[in-house]
Structure formats: C-alpha cells, structure tokens
C-alpha positions in Angstrom: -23.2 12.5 -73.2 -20.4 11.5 -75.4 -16.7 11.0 -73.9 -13.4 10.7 -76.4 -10.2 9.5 -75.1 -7.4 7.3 -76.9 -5.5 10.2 -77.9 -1.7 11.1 -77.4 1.6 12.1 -79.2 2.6 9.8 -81.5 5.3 10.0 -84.7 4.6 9.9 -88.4 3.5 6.8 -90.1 2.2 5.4 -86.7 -1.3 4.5 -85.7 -3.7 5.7 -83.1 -7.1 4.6 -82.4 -9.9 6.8 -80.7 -12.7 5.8 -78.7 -16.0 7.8 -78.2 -18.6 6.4 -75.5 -22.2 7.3 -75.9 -24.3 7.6 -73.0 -28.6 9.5 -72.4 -28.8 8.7 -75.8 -30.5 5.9 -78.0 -27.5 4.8 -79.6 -28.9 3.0 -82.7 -31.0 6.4 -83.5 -27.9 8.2 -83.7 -25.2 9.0 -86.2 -21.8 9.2 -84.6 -19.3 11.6 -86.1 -15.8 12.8 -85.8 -14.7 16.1 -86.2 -11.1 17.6 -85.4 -9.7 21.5 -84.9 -6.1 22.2 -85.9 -4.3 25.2 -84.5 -6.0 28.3 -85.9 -8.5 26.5 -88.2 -11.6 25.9 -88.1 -13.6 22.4 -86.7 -14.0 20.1 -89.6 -15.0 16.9 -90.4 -13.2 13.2 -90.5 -15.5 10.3 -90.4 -18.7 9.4 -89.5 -21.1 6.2 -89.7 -24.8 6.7 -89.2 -27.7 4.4 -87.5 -27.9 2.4 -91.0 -24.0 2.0 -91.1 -23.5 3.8 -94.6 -20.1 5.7 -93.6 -18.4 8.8 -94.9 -15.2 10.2 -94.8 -13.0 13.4 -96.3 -10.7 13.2 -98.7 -8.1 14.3 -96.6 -8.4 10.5 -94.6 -10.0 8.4 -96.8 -7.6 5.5 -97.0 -6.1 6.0 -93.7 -9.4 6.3 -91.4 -11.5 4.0 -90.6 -14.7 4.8 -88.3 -16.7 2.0 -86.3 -18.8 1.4 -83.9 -20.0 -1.5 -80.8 -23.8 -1.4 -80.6 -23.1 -3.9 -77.5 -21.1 -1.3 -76.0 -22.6 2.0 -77.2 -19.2 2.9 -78.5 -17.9 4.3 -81.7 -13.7 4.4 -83.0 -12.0 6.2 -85.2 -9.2 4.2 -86.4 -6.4 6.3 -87.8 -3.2 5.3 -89.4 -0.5 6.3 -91.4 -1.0 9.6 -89.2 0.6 12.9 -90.6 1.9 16.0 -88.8 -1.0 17.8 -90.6 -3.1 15.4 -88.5 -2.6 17.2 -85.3 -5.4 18.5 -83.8 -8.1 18.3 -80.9 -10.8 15.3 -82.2 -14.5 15.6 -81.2 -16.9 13.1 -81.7 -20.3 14.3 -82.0 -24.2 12.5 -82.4 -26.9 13.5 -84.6 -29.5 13.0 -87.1 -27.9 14.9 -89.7 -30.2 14.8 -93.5 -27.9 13.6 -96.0 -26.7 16.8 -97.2 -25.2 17.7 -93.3 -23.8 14.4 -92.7 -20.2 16.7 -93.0 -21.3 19.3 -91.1 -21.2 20.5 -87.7 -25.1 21.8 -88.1 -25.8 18.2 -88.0 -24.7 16.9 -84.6 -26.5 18.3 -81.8 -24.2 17.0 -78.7 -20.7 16.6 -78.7 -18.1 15.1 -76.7 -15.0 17.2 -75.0 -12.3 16.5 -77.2 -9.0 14.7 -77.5 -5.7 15.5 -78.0 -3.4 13.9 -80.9 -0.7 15.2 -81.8 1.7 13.7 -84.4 5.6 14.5 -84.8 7.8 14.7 -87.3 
C-alpha cells in the first residue's frame, strides 16, 4: 500500500513538501513515482527515483522538484517549490519496476497510492 498526504492550499512562489509511505512491499525493489491530475487533464508524470537512486523528472518541474526517499522509513517526498497555479492538481505516488523506457509512464507503476490535494493560488 502506498499512502500520500502533505498536501494543502498554498500561494504562489511558496513551498510544499509531499510524503508517500510504502507499506506490503519491498521497498528497495521498488521505484517510487509521482504523478499528478489537473482539472480535466489527464494523469501525468512529476518525479520519480528508482531502487538504484538514478531520478527523473519533467520539464515542466525540473528545477523546482526535488524527489527523495528514507529507506529507514520506507518513505519517499516530493519536494516542491516555487509552486505555480498551473501546479494544482491531485498528486499520486505510485511503485513499480518500470524498464527504462516507462519510467514516465503510468504502464509502469503497478500500485498506487490515493492521492493528495494541492492546490496553489494566485
């Protein structure tokens, strides 16, 4: 199971930080994503940092994300900053074995968590 919380409203420019807990699973076989849905889109991809802790990240955050994990306490964050309005969205964090070529895709992560509101204001 995978449990997100840490997120909230929040204005532009400020910083949030996300927390996803990983439990049933074998943490270090795992990659961890992030992925987020804004209003009428589609689920896509922010961050992710996999078993050999190479991470990868969208243009859209690089810069202003930063993705790590606590192998003590089965835990992975998503550090964001400098958040946007454009940021808004429900964030997932998801686990996986993804092959290279699906480390930004859905199709990689098997479980996923239930989601966590940000939402950033103008």
């Amino acid at each position: 199971q995978l449990r997100a919380c840490g997120g909230g409203l929040v204005q532009a420019e400020d910083s949030l930080r996300l927390s996803c807990a990983v439990s049933g699973l074998t943490f270090s076989n795992y990659a961890i994503g992030w992925f987020r849905q804004r209003p009428g889109m589609e689920r896509e991809f922010v961050a992710s940092i996999r078993y050999s802790g190479n991470i990868y990240y969208p243009a859209s955050v690089k810069g202003r994300f930063a993705i790590s994990r606590n192998s003590a306490k089965d835990t992975v964050y998503l550090q964001m900053n400098s958040l946007k309005p454009e940021d808004t969205a429900v964030y997932y964090c998801a686990a996986g074995r993804p092959i290279l070529s699906q480390i930004m895709e859905r199709s990689g992560y098997g479980y996923w968590g239930q989601g966590t509101q940000v939402t950033v204001s103008s």
